[in-house]
C-alpha angles and dihedrals in degrees: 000000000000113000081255084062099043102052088043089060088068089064132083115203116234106224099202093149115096116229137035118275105175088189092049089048097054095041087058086040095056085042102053117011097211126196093223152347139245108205109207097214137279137144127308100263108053092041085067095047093046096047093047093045081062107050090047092056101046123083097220118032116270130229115244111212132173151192091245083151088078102043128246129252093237130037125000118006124215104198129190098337100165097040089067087046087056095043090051093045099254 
């Protein structure tokens, strides 16, 4: 990996866009060369899409990270998890 690779790799890409722009995504790909990427929410569906549109356009896999704390619009949802810590003392 280049030094350009390699400090990218210490950062994680916001993806606060909707929608799925594979263009845009390998533009900002080619840019930044993240280590990871924080999804902000959606259905299922384009979650997915947009996840797996990632991952094929970068070179080294991504990590996928979330805002579970505050719960998700489909499947499990992961409420209020820090709340209870805070509540227990935690």
């Amino acid at each position: 990996m280049t030094l350009e690779e390699k400090l990218g790799q210490l950062f994680v890409l916001l993806k606060a866009t909707p929608g799925v722009d594979e263009k845009a995504i390998q533009s900002g790909l080619k840019q930044s060369h993240p280590g990871g990427l924080h999804w902000q929410g959606g259905d299922k569906e384009t979650v997915y899409l947009q996840n797996t549109t990632y991952q094929k356009n970068s070179g080294i896999p991504l990590l996928i990270a979330a805002d579970c704390d505050r719960g998700a619009k489909e499947g499990r949802l992961f409420s209020g998890c820090m709340s209870e810590l805070s509540r227990l003392g935690g």
